[in-house]
C-alpha positions as CSV (number, residue, x, y, z in Angstrom):
1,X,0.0,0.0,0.0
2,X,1.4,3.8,-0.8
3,X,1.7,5.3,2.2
4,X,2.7,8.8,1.0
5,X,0.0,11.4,1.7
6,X,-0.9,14.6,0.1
7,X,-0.1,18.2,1.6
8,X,-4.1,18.3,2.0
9,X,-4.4,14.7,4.1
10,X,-1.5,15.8,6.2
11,X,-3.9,19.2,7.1
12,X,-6.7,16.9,7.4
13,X,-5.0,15.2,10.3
14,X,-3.9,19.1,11.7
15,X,-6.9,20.0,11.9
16,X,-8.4,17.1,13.9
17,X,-5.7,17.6,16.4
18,X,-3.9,15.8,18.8
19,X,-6.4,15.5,21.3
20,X,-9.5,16.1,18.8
21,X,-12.3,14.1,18.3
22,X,-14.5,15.3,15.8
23,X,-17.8,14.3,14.1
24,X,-17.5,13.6,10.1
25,X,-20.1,16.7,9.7
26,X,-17.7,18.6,12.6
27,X,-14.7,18.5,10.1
28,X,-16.4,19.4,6.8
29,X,-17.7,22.5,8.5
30,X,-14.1,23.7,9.4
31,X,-12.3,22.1,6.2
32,X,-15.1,23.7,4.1
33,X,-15.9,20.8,2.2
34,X,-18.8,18.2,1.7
35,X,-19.4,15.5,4.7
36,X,-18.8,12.9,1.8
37,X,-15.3,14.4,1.0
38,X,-14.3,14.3,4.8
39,X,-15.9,10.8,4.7
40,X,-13.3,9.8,1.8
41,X,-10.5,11.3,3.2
42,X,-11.1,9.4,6.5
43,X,-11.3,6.3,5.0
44,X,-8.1,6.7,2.9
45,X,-5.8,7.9,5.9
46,X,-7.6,5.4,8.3
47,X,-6.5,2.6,5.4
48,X,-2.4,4.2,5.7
49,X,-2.6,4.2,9.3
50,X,-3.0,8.1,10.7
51,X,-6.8,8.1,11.6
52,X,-9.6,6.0,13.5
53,X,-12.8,6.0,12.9
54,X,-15.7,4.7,15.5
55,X,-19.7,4.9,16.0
56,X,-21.0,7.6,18.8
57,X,-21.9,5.7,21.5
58,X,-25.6,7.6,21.8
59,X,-26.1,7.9,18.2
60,X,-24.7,5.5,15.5
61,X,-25.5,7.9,12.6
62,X,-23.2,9.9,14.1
63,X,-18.7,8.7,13.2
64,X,-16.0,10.9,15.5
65,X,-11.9,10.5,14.1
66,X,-9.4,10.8,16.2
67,X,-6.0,10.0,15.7
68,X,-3.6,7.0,15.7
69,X,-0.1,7.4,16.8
70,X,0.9,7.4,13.8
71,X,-1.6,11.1,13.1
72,X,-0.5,12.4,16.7
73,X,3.1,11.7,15.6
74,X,2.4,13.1,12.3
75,X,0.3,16.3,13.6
76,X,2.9,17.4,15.6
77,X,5.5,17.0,13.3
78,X,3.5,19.3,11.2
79,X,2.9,22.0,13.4
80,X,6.5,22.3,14.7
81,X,7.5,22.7,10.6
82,X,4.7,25.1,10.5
83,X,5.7,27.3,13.0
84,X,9.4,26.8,12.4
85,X,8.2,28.3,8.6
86,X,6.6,31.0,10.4
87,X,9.4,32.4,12.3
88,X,11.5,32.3,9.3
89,X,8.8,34.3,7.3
90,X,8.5,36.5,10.5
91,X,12.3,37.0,10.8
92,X,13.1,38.0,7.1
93,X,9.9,40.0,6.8
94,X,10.8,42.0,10.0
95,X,12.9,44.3,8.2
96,X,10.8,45.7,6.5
97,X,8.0,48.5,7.5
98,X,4.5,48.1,7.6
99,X,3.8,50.6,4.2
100,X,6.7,48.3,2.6
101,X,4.5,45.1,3.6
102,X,1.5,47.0,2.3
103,X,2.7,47.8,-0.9
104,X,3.8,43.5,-0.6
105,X,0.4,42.5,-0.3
106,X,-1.1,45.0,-3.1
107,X,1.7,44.1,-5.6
108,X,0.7,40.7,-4.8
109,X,-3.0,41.1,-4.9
110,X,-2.5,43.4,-8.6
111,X,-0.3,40.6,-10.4
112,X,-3.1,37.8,-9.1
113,X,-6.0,39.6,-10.9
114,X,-3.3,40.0,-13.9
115,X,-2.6,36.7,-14.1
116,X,-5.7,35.5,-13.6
117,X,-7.3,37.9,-16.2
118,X,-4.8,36.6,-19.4
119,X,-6.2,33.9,-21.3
């Protein structure tokens, strides 16, 4: 079985959380995506090993996922690069002033649209 997992699987597991517990309809409300997507994506990463999946004890209509080790090892291994990323962005972006990071995110913003516009 291919156990490699795609960057969104890997925030699939982030965003249940180390502790979490979530319902199916729980995670498609914060992911922003259909309970039947969340349902696939829990069934492929339950398959490689990162998620559980079990029946709420007062209503079996109702599927929590949690992780395994294997997630909680994963999630935090995720997080850590995440904010390691973070304070590198934060360090090399500290130079400059706040009108400099303005003009960033406008420059930014005005080549999307650009891009975006050209066919």
């Amino acid at each position: 079985m291919d156990n490699s997992l795609f960057m969104r699987e890997v925030h699939f597991v982030v965003e249940i959380g180390p502790e979490g517990s979530p319902t199916m309809g729980e995670l498609a409300q914060r992911l922003n995506v259909t309970q039947g997507a969340v349902t696939q994506m829990a069934i492929r990463l339950e398959k490689k090993g990162y998620v559980a999946r079990a029946k709420d004890a007062g209503d079996k209509r109702v599927t929590t996922v949690s992780l395994t080790e294997k997630g909680r090892t994963l999630c935090a291994e995720h997080i850590a690069y995440d904010h390691s990323e973070f304070s590198y962005i934060s360090r090399f972006l500290s130079q400059y002033s706040e009108e400099d990071l303005k003009r960033l995110i406008e420059y930014e913003a005005l080549m999307g649209k650009l891009f975006l516009t050209r066919t």
